[in-house]
C-alpha positions in Angstrom: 4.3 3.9 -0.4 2.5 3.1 2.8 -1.1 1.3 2.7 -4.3 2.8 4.0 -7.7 0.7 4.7 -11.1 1.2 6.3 -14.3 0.5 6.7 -17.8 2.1 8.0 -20.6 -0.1 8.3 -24.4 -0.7 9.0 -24.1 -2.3 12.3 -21.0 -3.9 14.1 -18.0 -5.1 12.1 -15.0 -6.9 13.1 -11.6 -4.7 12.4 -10.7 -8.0 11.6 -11.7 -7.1 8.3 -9.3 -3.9 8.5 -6.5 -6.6 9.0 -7.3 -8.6 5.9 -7.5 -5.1 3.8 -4.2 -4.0 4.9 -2.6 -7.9 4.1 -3.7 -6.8 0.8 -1.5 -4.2 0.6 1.4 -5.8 2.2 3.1 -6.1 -1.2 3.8 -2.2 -1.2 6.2 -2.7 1.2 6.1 -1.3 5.6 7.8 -1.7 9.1 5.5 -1.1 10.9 1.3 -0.9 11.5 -1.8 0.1 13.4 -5.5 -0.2 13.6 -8.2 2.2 15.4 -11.4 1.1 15.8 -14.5 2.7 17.1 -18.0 1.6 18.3 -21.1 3.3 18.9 -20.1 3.8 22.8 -17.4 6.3 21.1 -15.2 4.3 22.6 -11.6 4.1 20.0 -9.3 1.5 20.5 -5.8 1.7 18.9 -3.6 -1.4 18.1 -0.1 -0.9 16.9 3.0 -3.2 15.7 6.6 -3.2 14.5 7.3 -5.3 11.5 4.4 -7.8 9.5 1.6 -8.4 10.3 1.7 -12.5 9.8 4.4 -11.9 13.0 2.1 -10.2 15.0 1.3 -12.2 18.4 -1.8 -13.5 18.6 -2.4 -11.8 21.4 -2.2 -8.5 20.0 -4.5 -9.6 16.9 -7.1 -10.8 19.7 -8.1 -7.4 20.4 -9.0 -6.5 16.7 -12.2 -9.0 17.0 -14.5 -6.4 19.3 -17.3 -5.3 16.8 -17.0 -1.6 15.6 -19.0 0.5 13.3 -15.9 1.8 12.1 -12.3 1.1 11.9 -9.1 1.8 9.7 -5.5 0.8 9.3 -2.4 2.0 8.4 1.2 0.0 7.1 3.5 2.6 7.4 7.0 2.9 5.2 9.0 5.1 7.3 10.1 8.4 6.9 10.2 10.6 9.8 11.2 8.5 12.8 12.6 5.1 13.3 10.2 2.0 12.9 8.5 1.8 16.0 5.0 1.9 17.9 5.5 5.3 19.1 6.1 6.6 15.2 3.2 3.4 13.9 -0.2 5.1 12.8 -2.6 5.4 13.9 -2.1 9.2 15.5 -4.3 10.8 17.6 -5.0 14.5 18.5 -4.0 15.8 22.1 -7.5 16.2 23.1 -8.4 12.5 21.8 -11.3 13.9 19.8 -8.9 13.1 15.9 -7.4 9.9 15.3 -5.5 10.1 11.8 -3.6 7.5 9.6 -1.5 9.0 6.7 0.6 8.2 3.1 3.1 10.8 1.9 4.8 13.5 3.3 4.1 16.9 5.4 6.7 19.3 4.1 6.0 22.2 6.4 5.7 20.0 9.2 8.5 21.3 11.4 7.0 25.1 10.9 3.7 23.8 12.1 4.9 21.6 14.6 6.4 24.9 16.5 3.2 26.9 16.4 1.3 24.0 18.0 3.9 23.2 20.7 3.9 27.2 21.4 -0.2 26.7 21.7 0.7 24.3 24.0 0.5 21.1 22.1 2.9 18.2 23.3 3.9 15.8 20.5 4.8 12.1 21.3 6.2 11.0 18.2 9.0 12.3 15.7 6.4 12.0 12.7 4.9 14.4 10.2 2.1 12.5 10.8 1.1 13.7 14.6 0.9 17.7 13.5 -2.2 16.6 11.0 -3.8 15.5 14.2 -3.5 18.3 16.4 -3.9 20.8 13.9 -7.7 19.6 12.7 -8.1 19.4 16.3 -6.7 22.7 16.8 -8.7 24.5 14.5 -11.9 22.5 15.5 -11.8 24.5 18.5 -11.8 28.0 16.4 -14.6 26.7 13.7 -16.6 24.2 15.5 -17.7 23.0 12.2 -16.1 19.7 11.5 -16.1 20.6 7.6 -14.9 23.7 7.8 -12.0 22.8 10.0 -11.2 20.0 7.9 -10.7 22.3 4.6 -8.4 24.7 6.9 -6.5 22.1 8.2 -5.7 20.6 4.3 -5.2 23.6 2.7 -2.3 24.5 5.4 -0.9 21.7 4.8 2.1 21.2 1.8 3.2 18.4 0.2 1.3 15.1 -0.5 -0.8 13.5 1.2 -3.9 10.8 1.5 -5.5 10.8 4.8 -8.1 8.6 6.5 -9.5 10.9 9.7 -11.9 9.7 12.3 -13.6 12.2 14.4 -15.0 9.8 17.6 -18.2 12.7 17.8 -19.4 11.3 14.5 -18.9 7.4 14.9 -20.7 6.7 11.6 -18.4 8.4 9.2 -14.9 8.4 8.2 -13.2 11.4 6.1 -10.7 10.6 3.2 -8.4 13.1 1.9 -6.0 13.2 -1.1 -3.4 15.4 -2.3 -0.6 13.6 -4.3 -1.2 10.1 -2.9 -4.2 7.9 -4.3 -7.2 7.3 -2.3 -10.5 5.0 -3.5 -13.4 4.7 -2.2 -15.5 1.6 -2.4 -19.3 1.4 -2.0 -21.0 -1.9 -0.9 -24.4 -2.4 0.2 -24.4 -1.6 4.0 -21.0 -0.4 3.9 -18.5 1.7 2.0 -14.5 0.4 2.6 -11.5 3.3 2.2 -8.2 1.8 0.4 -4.8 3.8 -0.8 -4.8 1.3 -3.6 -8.1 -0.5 -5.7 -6.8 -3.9 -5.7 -7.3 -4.2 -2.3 -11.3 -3.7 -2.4 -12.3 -5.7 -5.3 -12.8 -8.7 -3.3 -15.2 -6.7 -1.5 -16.9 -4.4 -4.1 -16.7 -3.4 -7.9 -17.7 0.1 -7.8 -15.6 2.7 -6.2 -14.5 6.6 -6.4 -11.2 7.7 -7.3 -10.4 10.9 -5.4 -8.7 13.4 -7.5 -6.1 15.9 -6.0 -7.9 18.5 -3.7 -10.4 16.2 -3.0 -11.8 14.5 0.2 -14.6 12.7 1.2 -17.3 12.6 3.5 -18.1 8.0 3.7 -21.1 7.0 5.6 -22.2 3.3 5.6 -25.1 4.9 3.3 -23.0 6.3 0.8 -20.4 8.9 -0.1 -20.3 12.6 -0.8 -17.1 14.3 -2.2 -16.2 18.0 -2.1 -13.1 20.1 -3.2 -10.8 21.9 -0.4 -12.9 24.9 -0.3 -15.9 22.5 0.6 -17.5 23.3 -2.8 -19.2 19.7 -3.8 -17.6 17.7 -6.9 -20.9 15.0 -7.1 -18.7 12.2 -7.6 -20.1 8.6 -8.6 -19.0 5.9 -8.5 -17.5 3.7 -11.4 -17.0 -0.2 -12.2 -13.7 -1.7 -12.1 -12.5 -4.7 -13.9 -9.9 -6.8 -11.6 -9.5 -10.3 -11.8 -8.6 -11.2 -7.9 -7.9 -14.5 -8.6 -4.8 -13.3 -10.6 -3.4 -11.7 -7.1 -3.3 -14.5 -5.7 0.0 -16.7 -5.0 -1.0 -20.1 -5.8 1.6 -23.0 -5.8 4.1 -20.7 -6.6 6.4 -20.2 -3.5 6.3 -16.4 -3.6 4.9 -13.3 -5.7 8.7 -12.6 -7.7 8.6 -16.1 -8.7 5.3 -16.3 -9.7 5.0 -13.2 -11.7 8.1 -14.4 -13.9 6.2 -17.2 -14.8 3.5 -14.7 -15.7 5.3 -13.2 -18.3 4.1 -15.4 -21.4 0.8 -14.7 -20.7 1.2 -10.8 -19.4 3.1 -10.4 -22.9 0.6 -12.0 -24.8 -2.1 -9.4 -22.8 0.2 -6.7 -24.0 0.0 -7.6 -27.7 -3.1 -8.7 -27.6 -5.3 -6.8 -30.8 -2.5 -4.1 -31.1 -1.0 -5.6 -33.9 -1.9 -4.4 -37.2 -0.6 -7.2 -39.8 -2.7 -5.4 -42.2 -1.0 -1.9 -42.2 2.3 -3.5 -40.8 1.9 -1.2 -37.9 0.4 -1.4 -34.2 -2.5 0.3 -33.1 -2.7 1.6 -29.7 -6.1 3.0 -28.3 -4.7 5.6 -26.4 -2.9 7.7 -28.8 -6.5 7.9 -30.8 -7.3 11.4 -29.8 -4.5 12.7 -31.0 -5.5 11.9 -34.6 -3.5 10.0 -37.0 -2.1 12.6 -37.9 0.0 13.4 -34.9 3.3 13.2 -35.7 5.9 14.0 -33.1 9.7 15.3 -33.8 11.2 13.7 -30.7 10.4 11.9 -27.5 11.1 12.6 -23.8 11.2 9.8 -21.2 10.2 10.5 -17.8 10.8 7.4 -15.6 12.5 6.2 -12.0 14.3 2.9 -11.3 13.5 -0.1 -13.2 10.8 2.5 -15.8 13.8 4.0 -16.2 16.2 1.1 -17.4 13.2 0.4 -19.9 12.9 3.5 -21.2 16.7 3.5 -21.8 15.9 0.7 -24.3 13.2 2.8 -25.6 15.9 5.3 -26.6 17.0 2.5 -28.9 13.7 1.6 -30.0 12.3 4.9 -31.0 15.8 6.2 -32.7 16.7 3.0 -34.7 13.2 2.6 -35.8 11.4 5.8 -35.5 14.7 8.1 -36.1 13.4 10.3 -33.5 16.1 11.7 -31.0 14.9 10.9 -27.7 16.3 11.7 -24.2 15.6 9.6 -21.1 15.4 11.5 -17.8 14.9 10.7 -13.9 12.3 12.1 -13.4 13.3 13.1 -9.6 16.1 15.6 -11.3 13.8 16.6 -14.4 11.6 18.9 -12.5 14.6 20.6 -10.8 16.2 21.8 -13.5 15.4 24.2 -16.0 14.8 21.5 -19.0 14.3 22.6 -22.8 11.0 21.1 -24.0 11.4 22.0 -27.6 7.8 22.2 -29.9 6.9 18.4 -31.4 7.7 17.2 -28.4 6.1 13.7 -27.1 6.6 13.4 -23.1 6.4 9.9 -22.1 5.7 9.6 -18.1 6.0 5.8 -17.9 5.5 3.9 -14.2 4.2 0.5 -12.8 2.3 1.6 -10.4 1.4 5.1 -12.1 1.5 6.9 -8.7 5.5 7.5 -8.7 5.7 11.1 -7.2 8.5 12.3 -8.9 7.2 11.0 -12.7 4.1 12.4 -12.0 5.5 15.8 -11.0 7.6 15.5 -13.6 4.6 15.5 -16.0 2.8 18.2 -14.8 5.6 20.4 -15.6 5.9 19.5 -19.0 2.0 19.9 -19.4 2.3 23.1 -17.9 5.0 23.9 -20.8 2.5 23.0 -23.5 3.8 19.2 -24.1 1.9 16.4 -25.0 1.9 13.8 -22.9 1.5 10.0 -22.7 1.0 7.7 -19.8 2.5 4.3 -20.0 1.0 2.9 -16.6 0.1 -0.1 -15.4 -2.7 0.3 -12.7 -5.9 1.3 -14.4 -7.2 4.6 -12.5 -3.7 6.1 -11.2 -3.0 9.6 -10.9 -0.7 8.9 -13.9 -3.2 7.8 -16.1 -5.9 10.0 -15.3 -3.6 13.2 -15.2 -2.2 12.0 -18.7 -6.0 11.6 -20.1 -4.2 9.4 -22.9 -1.8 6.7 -22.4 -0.9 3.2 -23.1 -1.5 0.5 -20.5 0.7 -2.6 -19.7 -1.7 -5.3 -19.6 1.1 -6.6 -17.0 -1.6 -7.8 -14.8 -1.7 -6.7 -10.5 2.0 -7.5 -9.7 2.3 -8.1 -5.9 6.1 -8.6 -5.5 8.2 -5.2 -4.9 10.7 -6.0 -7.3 9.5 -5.2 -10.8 9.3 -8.2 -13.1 6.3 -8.5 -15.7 6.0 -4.8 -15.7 9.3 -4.1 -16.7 9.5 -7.0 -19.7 5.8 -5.3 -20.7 7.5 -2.1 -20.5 10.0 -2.9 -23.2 7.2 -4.5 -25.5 5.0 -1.0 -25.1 7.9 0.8 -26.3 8.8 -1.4 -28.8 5.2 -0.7 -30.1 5.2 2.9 -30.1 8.7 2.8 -31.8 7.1 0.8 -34.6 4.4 2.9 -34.9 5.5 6.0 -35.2 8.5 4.4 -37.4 5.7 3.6 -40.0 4.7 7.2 -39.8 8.2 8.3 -40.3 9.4 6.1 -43.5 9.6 2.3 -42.0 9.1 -0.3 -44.9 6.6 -2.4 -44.9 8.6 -5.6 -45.2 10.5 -3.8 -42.0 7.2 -3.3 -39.5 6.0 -6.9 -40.9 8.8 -8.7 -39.6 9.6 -6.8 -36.4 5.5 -7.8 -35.9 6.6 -11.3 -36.8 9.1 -11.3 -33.7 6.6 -9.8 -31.2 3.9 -12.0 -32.2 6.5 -14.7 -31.5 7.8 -13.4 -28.4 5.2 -15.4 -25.4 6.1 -18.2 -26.6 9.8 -17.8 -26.4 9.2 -16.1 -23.0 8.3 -19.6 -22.4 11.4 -21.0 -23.4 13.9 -19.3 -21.5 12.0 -19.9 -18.5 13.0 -23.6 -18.7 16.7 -22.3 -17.4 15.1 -21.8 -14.1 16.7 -24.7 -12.9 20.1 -24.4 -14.4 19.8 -20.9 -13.0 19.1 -22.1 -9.2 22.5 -24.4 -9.6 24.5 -21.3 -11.1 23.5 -19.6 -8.6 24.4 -21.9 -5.4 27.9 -21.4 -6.7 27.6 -17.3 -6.0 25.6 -17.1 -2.6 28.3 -15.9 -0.9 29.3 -13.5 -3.6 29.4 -9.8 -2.3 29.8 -7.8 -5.1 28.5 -8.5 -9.0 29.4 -6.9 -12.3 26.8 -6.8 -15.4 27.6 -5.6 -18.6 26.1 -5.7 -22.2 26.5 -3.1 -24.9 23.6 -1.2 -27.2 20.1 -2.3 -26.0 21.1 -5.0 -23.6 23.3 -2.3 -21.4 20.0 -1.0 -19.5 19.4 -4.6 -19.3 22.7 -4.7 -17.4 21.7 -1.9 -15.7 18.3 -3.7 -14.3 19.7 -6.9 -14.2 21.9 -5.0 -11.2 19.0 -3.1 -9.8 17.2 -6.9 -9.6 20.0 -8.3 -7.4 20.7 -5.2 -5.0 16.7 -5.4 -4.6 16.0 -8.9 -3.2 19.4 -9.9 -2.5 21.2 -6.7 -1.0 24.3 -7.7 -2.7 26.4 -5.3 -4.1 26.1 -4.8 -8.0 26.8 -2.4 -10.9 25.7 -2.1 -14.6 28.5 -1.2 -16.8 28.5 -0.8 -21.1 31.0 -3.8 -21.8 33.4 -1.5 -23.6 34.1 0.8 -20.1 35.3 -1.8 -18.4 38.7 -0.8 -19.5 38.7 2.7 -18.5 38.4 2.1 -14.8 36.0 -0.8 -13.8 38.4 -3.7 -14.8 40.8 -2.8 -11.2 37.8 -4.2 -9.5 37.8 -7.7 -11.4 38.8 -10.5 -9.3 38.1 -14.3 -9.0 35.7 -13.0 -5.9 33.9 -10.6 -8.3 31.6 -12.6 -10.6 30.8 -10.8 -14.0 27.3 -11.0 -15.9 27.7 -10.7 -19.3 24.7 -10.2 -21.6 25.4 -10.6 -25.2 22.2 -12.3 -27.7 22.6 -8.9 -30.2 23.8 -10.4 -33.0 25.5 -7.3 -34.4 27.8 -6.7 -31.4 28.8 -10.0 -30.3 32.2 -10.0 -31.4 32.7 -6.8 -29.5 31.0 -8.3 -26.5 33.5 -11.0 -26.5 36.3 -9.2 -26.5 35.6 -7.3 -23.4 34.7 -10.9 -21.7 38.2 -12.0 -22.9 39.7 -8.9 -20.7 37.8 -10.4 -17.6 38.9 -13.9 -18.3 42.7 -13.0 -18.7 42.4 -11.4 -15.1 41.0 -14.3 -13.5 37.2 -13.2 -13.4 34.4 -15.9 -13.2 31.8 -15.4 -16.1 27.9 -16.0 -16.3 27.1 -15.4 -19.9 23.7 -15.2 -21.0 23.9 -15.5 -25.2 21.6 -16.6 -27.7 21.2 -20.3 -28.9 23.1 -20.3 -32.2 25.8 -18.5 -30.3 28.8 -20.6 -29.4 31.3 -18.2 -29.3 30.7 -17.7 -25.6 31.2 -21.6 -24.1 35.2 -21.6 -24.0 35.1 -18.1 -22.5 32.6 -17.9 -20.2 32.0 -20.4 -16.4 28.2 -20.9 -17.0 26.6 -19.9 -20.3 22.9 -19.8 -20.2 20.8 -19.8 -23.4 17.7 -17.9 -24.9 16.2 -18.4 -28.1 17.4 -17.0 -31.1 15.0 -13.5 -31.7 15.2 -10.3 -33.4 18.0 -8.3 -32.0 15.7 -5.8 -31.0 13.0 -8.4 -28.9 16.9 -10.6 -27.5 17.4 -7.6 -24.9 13.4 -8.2 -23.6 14.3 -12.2 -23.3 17.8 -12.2 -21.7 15.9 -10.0 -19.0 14.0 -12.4 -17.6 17.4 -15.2 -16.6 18.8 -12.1 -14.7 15.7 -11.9 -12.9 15.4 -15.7 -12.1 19.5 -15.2 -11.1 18.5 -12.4 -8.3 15.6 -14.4 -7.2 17.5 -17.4 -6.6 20.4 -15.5 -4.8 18.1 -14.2 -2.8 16.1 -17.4 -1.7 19.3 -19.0 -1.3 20.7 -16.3 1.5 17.3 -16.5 3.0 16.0 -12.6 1.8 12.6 -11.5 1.8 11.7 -11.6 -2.0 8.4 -10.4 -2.4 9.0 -7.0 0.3 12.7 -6.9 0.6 13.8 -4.4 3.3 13.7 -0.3 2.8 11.8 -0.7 -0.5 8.2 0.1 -1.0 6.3 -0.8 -4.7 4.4 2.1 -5.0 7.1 5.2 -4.4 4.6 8.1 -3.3 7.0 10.4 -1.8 9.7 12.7 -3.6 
């Protein structure tokens, strides 16, 4: 969740350039920050902030231009201890020797935190964060080997971590550390750079390391060695990635949400793109390859958090409609506490943006560990996700830098949508069938384009509801997880108050809450349901409640009942749900612009969610 970057160089470096890394990783979301430094005079130099860095005085940013030959930074999501500089990383050890920065969590920290304060340690923080320090620097003083003490100090530590260390008696080497939380290193002439997150060093280089769990690394300005926890070396190399920067960057769009909705034609069309198989009416996709043709699962499992959830909800559609496979969705966070039945011919699907979600990816292991296959759908090339799958599908959603998920999630649906197809032409799908449901994908960018052309009438619907406190969304069959997300979207940027309802339950409890004060989304472009839909929105009419209907274009049925009635392009009832996502996303952008939120990191939320 939080963002880690650093740098060791040949010669003397401005931790300017720490400063710059860590603005590239502002989009995971922090409250706080810090920067140590150190030059060859061994002399470390720690700045730390409360809330952006684009707030931070110039004064304070003044003292980040001394050269160093080494420095790294930290933006810190909190979890143990308020938001403030005393909690910020950088920490450093009692003895000043360690200065640490650190992403995940330190479950045993309280246990070790009382057997260094009865060694005599004092701790000035309420962090996890602070025992890492003092306890390398504790057992420094029993080993005296650097290495050694590293490898002790990690292996006492449980839960998940990615570390950056500094040890001021070496001030040409920083040490990286992963366990559960993603750590790259990149290797430049003259330099090598440290990041929690790829995107953020392909400005500066192309060929980095991924750290694997129970790695850490030893980076020197001439290169970088890697070893396991018990110091045995793992001779990584490094490998080339493919990021296009210029894609990350905001433009003339007025912030990231925005602009990635726009992206969705083309991040759709990246998705498709040679998957299709008019051919064989099917869809090939590369990364179910190795497990032959011939695999042919019984049923699916869904293992997914927020918005990867919601989608994988629609996949339960998908894959049972079209695939007649009975599929269960789970939260990941409650999969892996509970003693779930994996039953043989199970597929395992661990599907997440950012393919470093902690709970999805624990969630995987344990159904590896109980003999099921499993299949990444990911959208960061390189995550743990990804590499702990082996085999998987990627998004082609492109590097999305707002927190609220947008492109992934319509990419998402249009993944699943694939497999479903698929495996439905293993499992008796016509040809005349797969053909025309390839038909309606094929067609689907360019309607993306269309229904973005309600931006504006969106904006003036939405001027009407700023002050709104509470919203209703419902839909039934496919387009109730897209109720369900179209909630999550407004909660996210706007922080108002919102729930996802199936139409038809309004009536057994939700319909005491409807009011002229409590505006109702409706989605309805499923041609197969829409006479039900409209008889639930006729319950919300009679009692007074205002309406936003979002409904397909040959559908009129919807314009006498509903306040505002936005349209989308006829499609496919099973490619409507994937467009009438995208007006409830331009809806909860707008809100939120409008009652002056911060879109792109809106408060408490992180993109990448690395901690249980």
């Amino acid at each position: 969740m939080c963002g880690i970057f650093g740098y060791v160089a040949n010669g003397h470096v401005s931790p300017e350039l720490v400063v710059d890394g860590l603005r590239r990783l502002e989009y995971r979301g922090y409250d706080s920050w810090g920067i140590a430094s150190l030059n060859a005079g061994q002399d470390v130099q720690i700045t730390k902030a409360v809330g952006k860095i684009s707030k931070t005085s110039p004064e304070q940013l003044d003292r980040l231009r001394d050269p160093a030959t080494l420095a790294m930074g930290h933006t810190r999501w909190a979890t143990h201890g308020e938001p403030n500089e005393t909690n910020a990383h950088p920490h450093r050890s009692q003895s000043g020797r360690i200065v640490v920065v650190h992403n995940g969590i330190i479950e045993n920290h309280r246990e070790l935190r009382h057997l260094l304060e009865s060694e005599g340690y004092v701790f000035k923080s309420q962090t996890d964060t602070e025992v890492i320090a003092h306890l390398l620097d504790r057992n420094l003083r029993y080993t005296h080997r650097f290495d050694e003490a590293l490898s002790l100090t990690v292996l006492e530590l449980k839960g998940a971590f990615g570390l950056a260390v500094m040890d001021i008696q070496q001030p040409d080497r920083l040490f990286a550390v992963r366990l559960g939380s993603p750590l790259v290193v990149g290797v430049d002439d003259g330099r090598c750079l440290i990041s929690s997150d790829a995107n953020a060093l392909a400005i500066y280089t192309k060929q980095v390391i991924y750290l694997d769990d129970g790695e850490w690394a030893e980076v020197t300005r001439e290169g970088v060695t890697t070893y396991d926890f018990h110091r045995a070396a793992t001779g990584k190399i490094a490998e080339q990635i493919e990021i296009d920067v210029a894609a990350s960057e905001l433009g003339s769009f007025r912030h990231y949400m925005l602009k990635e909705m726009y992206d969705q034609p083309e991040s759709l069309r990246n998705a498709l793109r040679g998957r299709l198989q008019r051919s064989e009416a099917t869809v090939r996709l590369a990364g179910l390859d190795d497990l032959g043709e011939r695999y042919r699962p019984e049923r699916v499992k869904i293992l997914a958090c927020g918005s990867s959830w919601h989608a994988g909800l629609v996949g339960r559609y998908f894959f049972e409609e079209l695939a007649r496979m009975p599929t269960e969705v789970e939260y990941s966070s409650e999969f892996r506490y509970r003693n779930a039945v994996i039953e043989p011919g199970t597929l395992v699907i661990a599907m997440s943006q950012s393919g470093e979600t902690a709970d999805t990816l624990a969630g995987l292991r344990e159904s590896k560990r109980r003999g099921a296959q499993a299949l990444g759908v990911v959208n960061v090339v390189g995550s743990s996700i990804a590499r702990e799958c082996g085999r998987g599908v990627y998004l082609h959603a492109g590097h999305e830098c707002g927190v609220a998920a947008t492109k992934s999630f319509t990419n998402q649906l249009v993944v699943l949508l694939m497999l479903a197809v698929h495996f439905g032409r293993q499992r008796g799908m016509s040809i005349r069938q797969g053909l025309e449901l390839l038909d309606s994908l094929e067609r689907l960018p360019e309607l993306a384009e269309q229904v973005l052309k309600t931006d504006e009438q969106i904006r003036q619907v939405s001027e009407e509801y700023v002050d709104a406190t509470n919203f209703l969304y419902i839909g039934r069959s496919m387009e109730f997880p897209i109720a369900l997300e179209g909630a999550l979207k407004l909660k996210e940027v706007s922080y108002i108050h919102a729930e996802g309802l199936p139409a038809a339950e309004l009536k057994h409890g939700p319909i005491a809450l409807i009011t002229p004060e409590m505006p109702t989304v409706v989605i309805a472009t499923q041609s197969f349901i829409l006479d039900k839909v409209a008889s639930n929105v006729q319950e919300i009419k009679a009692r007074g409640g205002r309406i936003i209907a979002i409904v397909s274009e040959e559908n009129d049925a919807f314009h006498s009942l509903a306040d505002h009635v936005v349209t989308v392009p006829t499609a496919h009832d099973f490619v409507s749900p994937i467009l009438a996502t995208i007006p409830t996303q331009l809806l909860a952008y707008h809100l939120a612009v409008l009652r002056g939120c911060d879109v792109d990191q809106p408060r408490n939320l992180a993109k990448s969610v690395t901690v249980e």
